[in-house]
C-alpha positions in Angstrom: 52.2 74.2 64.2 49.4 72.3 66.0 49.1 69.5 63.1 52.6 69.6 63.3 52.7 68.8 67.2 49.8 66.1 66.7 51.6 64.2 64.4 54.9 64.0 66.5 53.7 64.5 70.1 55.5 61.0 70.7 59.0 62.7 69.8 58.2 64.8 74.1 58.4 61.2 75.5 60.7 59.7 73.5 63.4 62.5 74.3 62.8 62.8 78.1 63.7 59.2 78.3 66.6 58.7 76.1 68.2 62.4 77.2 69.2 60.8 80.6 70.5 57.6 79.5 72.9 60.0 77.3 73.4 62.6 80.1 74.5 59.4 82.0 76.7 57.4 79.4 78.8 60.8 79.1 80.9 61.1 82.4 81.2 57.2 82.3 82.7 57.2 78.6 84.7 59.7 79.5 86.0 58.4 82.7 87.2 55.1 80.8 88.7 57.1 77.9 90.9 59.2 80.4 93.4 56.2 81.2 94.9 56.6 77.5 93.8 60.0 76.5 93.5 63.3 78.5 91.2 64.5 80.2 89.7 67.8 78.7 90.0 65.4 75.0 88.4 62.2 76.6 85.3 64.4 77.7 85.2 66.2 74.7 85.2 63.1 72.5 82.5 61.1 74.6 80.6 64.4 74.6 80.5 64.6 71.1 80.2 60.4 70.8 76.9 60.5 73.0 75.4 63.6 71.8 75.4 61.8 68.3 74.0 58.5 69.5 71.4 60.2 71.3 70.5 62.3 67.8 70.5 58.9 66.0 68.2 57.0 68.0 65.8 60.1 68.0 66.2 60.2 64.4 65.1 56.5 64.3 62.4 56.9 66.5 61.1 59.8 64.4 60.8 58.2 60.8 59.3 54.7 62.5 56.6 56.7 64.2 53.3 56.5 62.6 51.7 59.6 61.8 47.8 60.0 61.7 45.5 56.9 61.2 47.1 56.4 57.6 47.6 52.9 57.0 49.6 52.9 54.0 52.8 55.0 52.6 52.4 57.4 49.3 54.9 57.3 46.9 55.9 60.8 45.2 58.9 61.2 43.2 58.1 64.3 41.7 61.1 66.7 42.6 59.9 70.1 43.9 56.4 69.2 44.4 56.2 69.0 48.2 58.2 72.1 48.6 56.1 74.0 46.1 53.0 72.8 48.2 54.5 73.7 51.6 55.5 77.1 50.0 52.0 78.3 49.0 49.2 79.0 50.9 47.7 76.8 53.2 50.9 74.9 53.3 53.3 73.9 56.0 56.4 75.3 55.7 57.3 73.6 58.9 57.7 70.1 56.8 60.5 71.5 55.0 62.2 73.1 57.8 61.6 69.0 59.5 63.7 67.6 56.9 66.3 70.4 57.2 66.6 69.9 60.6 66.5 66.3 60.4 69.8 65.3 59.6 71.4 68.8 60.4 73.1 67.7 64.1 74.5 64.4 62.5 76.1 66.2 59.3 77.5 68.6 62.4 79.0 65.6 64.7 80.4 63.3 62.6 82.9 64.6 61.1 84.7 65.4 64.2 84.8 61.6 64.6 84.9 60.3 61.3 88.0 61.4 59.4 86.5 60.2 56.1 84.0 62.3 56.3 85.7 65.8 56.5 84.6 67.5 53.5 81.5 68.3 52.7 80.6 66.8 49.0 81.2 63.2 51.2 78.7 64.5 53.7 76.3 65.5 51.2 76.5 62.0 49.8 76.9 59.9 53.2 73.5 61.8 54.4 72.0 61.5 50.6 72.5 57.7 50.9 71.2 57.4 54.6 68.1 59.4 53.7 67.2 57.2 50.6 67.5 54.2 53.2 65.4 56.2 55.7 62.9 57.3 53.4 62.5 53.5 51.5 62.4 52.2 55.4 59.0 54.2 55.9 57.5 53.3 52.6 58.4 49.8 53.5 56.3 49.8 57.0 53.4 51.9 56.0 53.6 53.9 58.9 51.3 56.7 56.9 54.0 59.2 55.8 54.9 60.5 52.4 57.6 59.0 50.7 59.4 61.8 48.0 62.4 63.0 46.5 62.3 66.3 47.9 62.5 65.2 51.7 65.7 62.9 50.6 67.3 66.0 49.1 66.1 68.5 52.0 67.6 66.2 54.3 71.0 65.7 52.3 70.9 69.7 52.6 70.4 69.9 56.0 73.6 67.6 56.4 75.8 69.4 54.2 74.3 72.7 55.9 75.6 71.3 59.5 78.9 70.0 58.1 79.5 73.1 57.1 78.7 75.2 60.4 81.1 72.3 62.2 83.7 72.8 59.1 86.4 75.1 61.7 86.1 72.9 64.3 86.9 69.4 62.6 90.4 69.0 63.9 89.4 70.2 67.2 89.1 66.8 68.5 92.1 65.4 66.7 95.0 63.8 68.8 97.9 66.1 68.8 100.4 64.5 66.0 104.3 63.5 67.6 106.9 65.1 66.0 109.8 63.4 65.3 113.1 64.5 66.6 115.9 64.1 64.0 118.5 61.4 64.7 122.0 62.9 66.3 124.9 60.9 65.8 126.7 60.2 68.8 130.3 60.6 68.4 132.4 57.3 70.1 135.4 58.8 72.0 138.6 57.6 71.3 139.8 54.5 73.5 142.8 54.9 75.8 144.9 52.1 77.0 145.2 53.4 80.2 147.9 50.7 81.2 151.0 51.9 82.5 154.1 49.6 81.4 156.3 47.9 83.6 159.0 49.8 83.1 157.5 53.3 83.9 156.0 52.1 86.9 159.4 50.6 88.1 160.9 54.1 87.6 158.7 56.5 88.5 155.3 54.6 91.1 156.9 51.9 92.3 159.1 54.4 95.8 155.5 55.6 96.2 153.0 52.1 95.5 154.6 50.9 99.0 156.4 52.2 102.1 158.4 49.6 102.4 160.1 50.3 98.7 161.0 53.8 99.5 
């Protein structure tokens, strides 16, 4: 746990910083979303919007940070040999719980956003493909860090893993879907000459149309 703090003690900083710039953007997003949206969905949505950038950046900040006094990246593509080494003794187990965790509130938020995303073999291949980019990012920039096949796969787990947890909720967030009323004919009513012929009003109106004619 200590080495483990050591090597991202620049995540405390990081987080205090960026958490109010996200606490912030929340109520404004949602204020401008509430002239074409409701209310209670307009704060949901920035909510959700917000709370993922904000995981995002501190993802990015996390993987760029250099760890130790390393100045080069090793390569190991060796599947299951940093989680057999974390696993026995004298290993961290906390590395692999990392790279759970790493990608698990993004694989969670998402897909109440992104339609495309709701289901969870696309998750497991969006956060797969993000996690090769991340993990060729840090070998690219030596920032002292392992590069290996298990934390691309432990972080594609972690995804699926959140996706999953957030699975009930995906619709939650949806805009409620207008429901078309079925076309009634209107029936046209019969038109009525409503003229009265000269004749008829000779006989019958005309003593009463004028006092005179009585």
């Amino acid at each position: 746990m200590e080495a483990l703090l050591r090597a991202f003690w620049g995540m405390v900083p990081v987080s205090a910083i960026a958490l109010p710039y996200a606490l912030l953007g929340w109520p404004l997003l949602a204020a401008r979303r509430r002239r074409r949206m409701p209310a209670r969905r307009a704060t949901a949505t920035a909510a959700v919007d917000c709370a993922a950038t904000f995981v995002a950046f501190l993802v990015f900040c996390l993987v760029t940070m250099p760890v130790g006094d390393a100045a080069d990246s090793t390569l190991d593509l060796v599947p299951g040999a940093d989680v057999t080494a974390a696993l026995a003794s004298g290993g961290s187990l906390w590395q692999v719980i990392g790279n759970v965790l790493l990608l698990c509130p993004l694989g969670a938020l998402l897909p109440l956003r992104i339609r495309r995303l709701r289901a969870l073999l696309r998750v497991a291949l969006a956060a797969l493909i993000a996690s090769v980019l991340v993990e060729g990012t840090q070998y690219l920039i030596h920032d002292g860090r392992v590069t290996s096949t298990d934390d691309v796969l432990l972080n594609a787990a972690g995804a699926t893993l959140g996706a999953a947890l957030s699975r009930r909720g995906w619709r939650w967030l949806d805009a409620p879907v207008a429901i078309p009323l079925p076309r009634r004919t209107i029936c046209e009513a019969p038109t009525l000459s409503l003229r009265v012929p000269r004749s008829v009003w000779d006989k019958r109106y005309a003593a009463i149309a004028h006092p005179e004619r009585r």
